[in-house]
N, C-alpha and C positions, 0 to 999 in steps of 0.2 A: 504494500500500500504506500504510493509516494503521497508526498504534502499535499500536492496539486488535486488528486481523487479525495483525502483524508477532508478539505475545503468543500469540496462540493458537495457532499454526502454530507455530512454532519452541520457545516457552518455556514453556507451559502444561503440556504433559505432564513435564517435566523438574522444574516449582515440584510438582507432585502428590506426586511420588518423592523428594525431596529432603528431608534432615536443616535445621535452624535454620539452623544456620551457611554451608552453602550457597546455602539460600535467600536468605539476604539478600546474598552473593555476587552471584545472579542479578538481583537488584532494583537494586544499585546498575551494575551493568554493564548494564543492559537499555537508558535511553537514548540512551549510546554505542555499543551497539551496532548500534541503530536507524536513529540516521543515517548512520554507516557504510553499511549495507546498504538503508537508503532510498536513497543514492546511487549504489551498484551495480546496483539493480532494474533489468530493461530496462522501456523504455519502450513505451508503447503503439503499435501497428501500425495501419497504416489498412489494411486486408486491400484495398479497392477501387482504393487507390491502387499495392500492393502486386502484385495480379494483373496490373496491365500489364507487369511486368516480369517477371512468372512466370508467362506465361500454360499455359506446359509444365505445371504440375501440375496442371491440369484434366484431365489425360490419364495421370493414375495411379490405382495402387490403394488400398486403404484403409492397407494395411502401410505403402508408403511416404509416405503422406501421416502415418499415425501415428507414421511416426519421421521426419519431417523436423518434424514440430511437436512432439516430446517429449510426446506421447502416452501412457500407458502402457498402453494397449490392443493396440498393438501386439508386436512382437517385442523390441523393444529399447527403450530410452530413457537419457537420462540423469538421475541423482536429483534432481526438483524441490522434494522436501522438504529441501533442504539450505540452510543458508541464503546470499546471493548470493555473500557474503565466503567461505564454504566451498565452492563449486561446482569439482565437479573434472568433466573430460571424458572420464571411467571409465565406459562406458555396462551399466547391468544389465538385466537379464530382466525383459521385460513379461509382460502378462497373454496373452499370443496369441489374441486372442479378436479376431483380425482376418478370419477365414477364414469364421468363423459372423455377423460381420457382413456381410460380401459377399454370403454367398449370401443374406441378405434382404432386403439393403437395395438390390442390383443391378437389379433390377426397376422400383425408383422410380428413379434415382438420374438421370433428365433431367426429371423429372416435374417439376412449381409445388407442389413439398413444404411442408408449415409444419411442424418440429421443434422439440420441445421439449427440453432438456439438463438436470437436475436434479442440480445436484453439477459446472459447472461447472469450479470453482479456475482456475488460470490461465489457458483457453481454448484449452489445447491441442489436445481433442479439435474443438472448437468450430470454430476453423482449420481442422481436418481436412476436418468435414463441409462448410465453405464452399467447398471445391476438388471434392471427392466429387461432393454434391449443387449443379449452378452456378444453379439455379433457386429451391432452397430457399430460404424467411424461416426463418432460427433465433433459437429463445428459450432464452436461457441465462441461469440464474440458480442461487444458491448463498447459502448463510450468509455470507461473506466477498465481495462482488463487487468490491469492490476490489484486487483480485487480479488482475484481468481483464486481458488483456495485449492485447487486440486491438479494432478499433472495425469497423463495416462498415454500411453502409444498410440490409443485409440481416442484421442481427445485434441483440436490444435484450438487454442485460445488466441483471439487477434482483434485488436481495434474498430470499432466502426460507428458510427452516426449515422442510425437511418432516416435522421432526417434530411440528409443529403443526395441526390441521383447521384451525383459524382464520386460520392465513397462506394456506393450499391455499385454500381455501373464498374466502377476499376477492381475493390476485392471480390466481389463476386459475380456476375454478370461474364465481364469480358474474361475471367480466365476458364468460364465456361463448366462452373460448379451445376452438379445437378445432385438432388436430394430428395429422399421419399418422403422424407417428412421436414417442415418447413415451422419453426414455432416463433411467434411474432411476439416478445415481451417484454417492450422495454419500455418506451417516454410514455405510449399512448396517447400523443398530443393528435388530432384531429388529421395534421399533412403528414405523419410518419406512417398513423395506419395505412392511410391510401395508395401511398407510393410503394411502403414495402410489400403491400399484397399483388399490385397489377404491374409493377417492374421485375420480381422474383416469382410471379406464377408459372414463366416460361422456364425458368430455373426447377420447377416440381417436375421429376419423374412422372409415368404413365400409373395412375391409379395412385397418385397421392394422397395426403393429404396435408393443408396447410391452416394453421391454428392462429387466431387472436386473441388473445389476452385482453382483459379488462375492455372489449369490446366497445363500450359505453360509454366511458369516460368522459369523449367530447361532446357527449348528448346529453351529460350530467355536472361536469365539471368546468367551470366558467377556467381554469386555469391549465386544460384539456385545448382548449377552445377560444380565447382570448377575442376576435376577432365576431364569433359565433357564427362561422360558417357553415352552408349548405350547399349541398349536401353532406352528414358525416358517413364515414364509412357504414355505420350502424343501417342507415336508412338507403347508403347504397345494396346492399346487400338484401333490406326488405323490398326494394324496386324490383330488381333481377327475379327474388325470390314469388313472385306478385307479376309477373311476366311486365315488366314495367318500361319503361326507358329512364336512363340519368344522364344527367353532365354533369362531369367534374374537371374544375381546370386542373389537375393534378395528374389525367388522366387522359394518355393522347388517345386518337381515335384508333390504332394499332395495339395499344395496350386491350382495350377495350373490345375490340373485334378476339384480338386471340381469347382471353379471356372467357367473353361469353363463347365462343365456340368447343373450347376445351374444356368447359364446367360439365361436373358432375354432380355434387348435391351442396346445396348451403344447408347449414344447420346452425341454430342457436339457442344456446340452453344457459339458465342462469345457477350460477352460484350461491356461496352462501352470501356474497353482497355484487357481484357484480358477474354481466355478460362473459359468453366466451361461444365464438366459431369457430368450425370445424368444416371446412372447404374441401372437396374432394375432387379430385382432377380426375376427367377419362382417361 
């Protein structure tokens, strides 16, 4: 974890909201506090080295594989957003959105999978899927990869901003990565969902499937949404799904033709507080 991620994660939104005099409260206590909790960070896992001694979770479900790696996809977890010096063993309410991964991801789940992860953060869910799926290569990556708590032969962790075409377009797109399963869960800001589902859908293998996270957010969340554009992904989605027609500037007419032409089913099911898609390519 360098300075620069340890800032945006924990202190960033707090200097946003803050009076003068606080502010600079936070500036002069932020290096102290850094190597305090640089020091308490756990340290990196070698998963390959790790599953000889756990080969037992190879033979669980998604639930408890999401809550033995603090998950929040799961039923429970404990707060990862806290920082190491504050971490209490209080566990609260995940997303439940374990039961709608099962039932689509069960069908692959011995298969010579390639997954992709978009929105990473500490590699919780990432763990997960290494015990889930024993055959898959996962690609995990996120704005912050230093974060990343776990290594594996079968794992590459790498940088990226979806909210950018120009990062999608250079690390994945143009080196011509294709992946059976696609998980989208990182900013959930309104232009990140749109661009990484209809720019990386050509990137999904034949009989995909590609996942949203927190689906809603920009239907719900004025700081999702700032702007409060329309169409959001959410409603794009019920258009298609509702034989409808959309426009989105986000969305050239090539995106949108492949797209609808290579769709197979939308699906959306709610959690224990928020949406999630389940996209399935022919």
């Amino acid at each position: 974890m360098n300075f620069k991620s340890f800032y945006i994660v924990y202190y960033k939104h707090r200097v946003k909201k803050s009076h003068f005099l606080l502010r600079l409260y936070i500036f002069l206590i932020l290096p102290i506090s850094y190597i305090i909790n640089k020091i308490l960070y756990p340290s990196i896992i070698d998963l390959d080295k790790f599953s000889l001694k756990n080969s037992d979770l190879y033979k669980k479900d998604l639930n408890y594989l999401f809550q033995h790696f603090n998950s929040d996809k799961g039923e429970k977890l404990i707060n990862q957003y806290r920082k190491p010096l504050n971490n209490v063993d209080n566990p609260i309410d995940g997303h439940c959105y374990h039961e709608h991964y099962e039932k689509f991801f069960s069908l692959k789940k011995n298969e010579n999978i390639d997954l992709l992860e978009i929105g990473a953060f500490k590699g919780n869910a990432a763990a997960s899927f290494f015990f889930y799926f024993k055959n898959a290569k996962i690609t995990s990556c996120d704005l912050l990869p230093d974060l990343f708590l776990y290594k594996s032969k079968r794992i590459k962790n790498f940088q990226i901003d979806n909210s950018s075409e120009i990062e999608i377009e250079k690390k994945i797109i143009k080196p011509k990565l294709k992946f059976d399963i696609i998980i989208e869960d990182a900013g959930h800001y309104l232009k990140d969902q749109i661009i990484t589902l209809f720019m990386l859908f050509e990137c999904l293998k034949t009989n995909g499937i590609f996942v949203i996270e927190e689906l809603d957010f920009p239907d719900t969340r004025k700081d999702m949404n700032i702007f409060d554009e329309k169409p959001t992904l959410r409603e794009i989605l019920l258009a298609i799904k509702n034989k409808k027609d959309f426009e989105s500037k986000y969305v050239s007419v090539q995106q949108k033709k492949y797209f609808l032409e290579n769709l197979g089913e939308i699906n959306i099911f709610k959690g224990a507080h928020n949406e999630i898609a389940f996209i399935t390519k022919k």
